[in-house]
C-alpha positions, 0 to 999 in steps of 0.5 A, a space after each residue: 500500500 502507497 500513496 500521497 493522503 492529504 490531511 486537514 489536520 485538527 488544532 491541538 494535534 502536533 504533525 506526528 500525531 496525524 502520521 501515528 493515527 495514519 500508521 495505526 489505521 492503515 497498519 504501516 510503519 513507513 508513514 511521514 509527512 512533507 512540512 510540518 504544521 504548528 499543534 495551533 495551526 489547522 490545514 492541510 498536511 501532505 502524508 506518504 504511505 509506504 514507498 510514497 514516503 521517498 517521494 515526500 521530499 519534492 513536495 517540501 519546495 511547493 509554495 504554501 497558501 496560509 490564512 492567518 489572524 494576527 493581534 496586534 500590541 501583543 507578544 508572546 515568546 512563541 509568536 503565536 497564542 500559545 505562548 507567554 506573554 512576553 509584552 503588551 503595547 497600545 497600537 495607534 496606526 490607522 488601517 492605511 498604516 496597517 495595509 502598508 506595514 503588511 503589502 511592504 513584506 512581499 517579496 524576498 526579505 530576511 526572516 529570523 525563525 522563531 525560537 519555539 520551532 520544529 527546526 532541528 538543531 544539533 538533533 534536537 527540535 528547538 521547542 524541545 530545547 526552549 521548554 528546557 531554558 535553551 534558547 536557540 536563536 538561529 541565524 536570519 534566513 531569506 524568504 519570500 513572500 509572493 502575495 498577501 490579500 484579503 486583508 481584514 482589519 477589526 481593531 486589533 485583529 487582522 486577517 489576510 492571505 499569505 503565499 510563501 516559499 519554503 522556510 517561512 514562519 507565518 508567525 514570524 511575518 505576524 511579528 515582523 509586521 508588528 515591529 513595522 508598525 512598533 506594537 508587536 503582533 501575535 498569531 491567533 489562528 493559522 490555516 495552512 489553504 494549499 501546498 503546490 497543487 494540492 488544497 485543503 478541499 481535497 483533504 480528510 479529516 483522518 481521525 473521523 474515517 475508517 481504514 477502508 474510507 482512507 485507503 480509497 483516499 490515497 493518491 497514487 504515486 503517478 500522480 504526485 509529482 510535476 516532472 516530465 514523464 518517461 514511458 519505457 517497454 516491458 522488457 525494460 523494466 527489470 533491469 531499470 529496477 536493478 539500477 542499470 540505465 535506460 537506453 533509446 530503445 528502451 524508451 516507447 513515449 516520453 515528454 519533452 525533457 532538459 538535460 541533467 533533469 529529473 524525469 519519472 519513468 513508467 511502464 504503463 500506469 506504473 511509476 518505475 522509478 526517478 532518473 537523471 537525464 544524461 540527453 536531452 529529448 529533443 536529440 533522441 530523434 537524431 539518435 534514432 535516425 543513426 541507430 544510435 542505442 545510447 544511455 539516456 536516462 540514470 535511475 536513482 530512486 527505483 520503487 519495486 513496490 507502489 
């Protein structure tokens, strides 16, 4: 059993309490996630089952989509509700400040992660260390901010939409924007809309649903990942899942493809394996006419089960 299962997780459950309720149901220990989602946080999270799990690590670069609800003049150790309150100031700036303030973070800017984070130093979670006294302060990293829209102001709450890239704390952008407008601000609610192409529409609540009503919810692992797709004959597959390359004869369609690219090779409906490639496809044609069988693609992730 493999496959992509998209989570709508609950407030209060930690990220790895969704993948132990998943391992439970489903009886599989190879069970992970693709980014993880704050216990205050609600939204979608991306689980692999199975040989799925290997193809987790291309999903963490996709954009991310949060909503968000910030309070102004409130600070807390963590960023967000959860945490102590650190400080609390009067908060005088008008809407029109308040939209600036928050339409100046798109785009790239240097973000410090919180203290109170799933980010590992030295083996252990920051939040772990934090709860122990250590406090961890990690250097500033750059992040982007591709959009912010739908901007809700209600006294002291505000509301919007965030597009980010990976790495980014919502939080931290909620605290960033109350430095700008020298109040502070804290995250009250966070839901995490979309990861890429996948959205929170088409997720499951995972603690409500049977084992059979999941299984019949997994997405294939042919239909998870963006990279152009590579068909090859029967007689290729054995000696693609041993690691040995794929050659022009071996191959019976493909999409276009650069060199030195990442491509998915089938067999029918079947996802093979990830390769490099060592041609580009719009040479295969020239191959072809010279009968020349050469090395195209590089297996280096071969799945035998899915």
């Amino acid at each position: 059993m493999s496959g992509i299962l998209l989570v709508d997780k609950p407030k209060g459950s930690t990220s790895h309490d969704v993948v132990e309720e998943v391992r439970r149901k489903l009886n599989q220990k190879r069970v992970g996630h693709a980014g993880t989602l704050d216990p205050f946080a609600t939204g979608l999270l991306i689980v692999g089952v199975g040989s799925a799990t290997r193809l987790l690590e291309y999903l963490m670069n996709h954009r991310k989509v949060y909503r968000v609800r910030m309070r102004l003049g409130l600070i807390t150790d963590t960023f967000d509700i959860t945490g102590k309150i650190q400080e609390e100031r009067p908060c005088n700036a008008t809407k029109e400040q308040i939209l600036e303030a928050i339409n100046s973070f798109v785009g790239t800017y240097v973000q410090v992660p919180p203290a109170y984070s799933a980010k590992k130093y030295r083996g252990e979670r920051l939040y772990e260390l934090a709860r122990q006294g250590k406090i961890i302060r990690l250097p500033p990293r750059e992040v982007t901010i591709y959009r912010i829209e739908n901007v809700e102001i209600e006294d002291l709450f505000v509301s919007f939409i965030v597009e980010t890239s990976l790495g980014t704390y919502v939080r931290s952008l909620c605290m960033d924007i109350g430095y700008k407008l020298g109040c502070g601000a804290t995250a009250v609610e966070l839901r995490r809309l979309s990861v890429g192409p996948f959205r929170v529409e088409d997720a499951v609540d995972v603690y409500a649903l049977t084992p059979e009503e999941l299984t019949k919810r997994l997405i294939p692992m042919s239909r998870v990942l963006d990279f152009p797709k590579v068909w090859i004959n029967d007689e290729a597959v054995k000696k693609t899942l041993d690691g040995m390359k794929i050659r022009l004869n071996d191959i019976v369609h493909y999409e276009p493809f650069e060199k030195d690219s990442i491509v998915q090779v089938f067999n029918n409906d079947r996802l093979i394996c990830l390769a490099r490639s060592e041609r580009r496809s719009t040479f295969l044609k020239t191959l072809r006419e010279h009968e020349r069988n050469e090395a195209i693609l590089k297996p280096f992730k071969v799945f035998k089960e899915n």
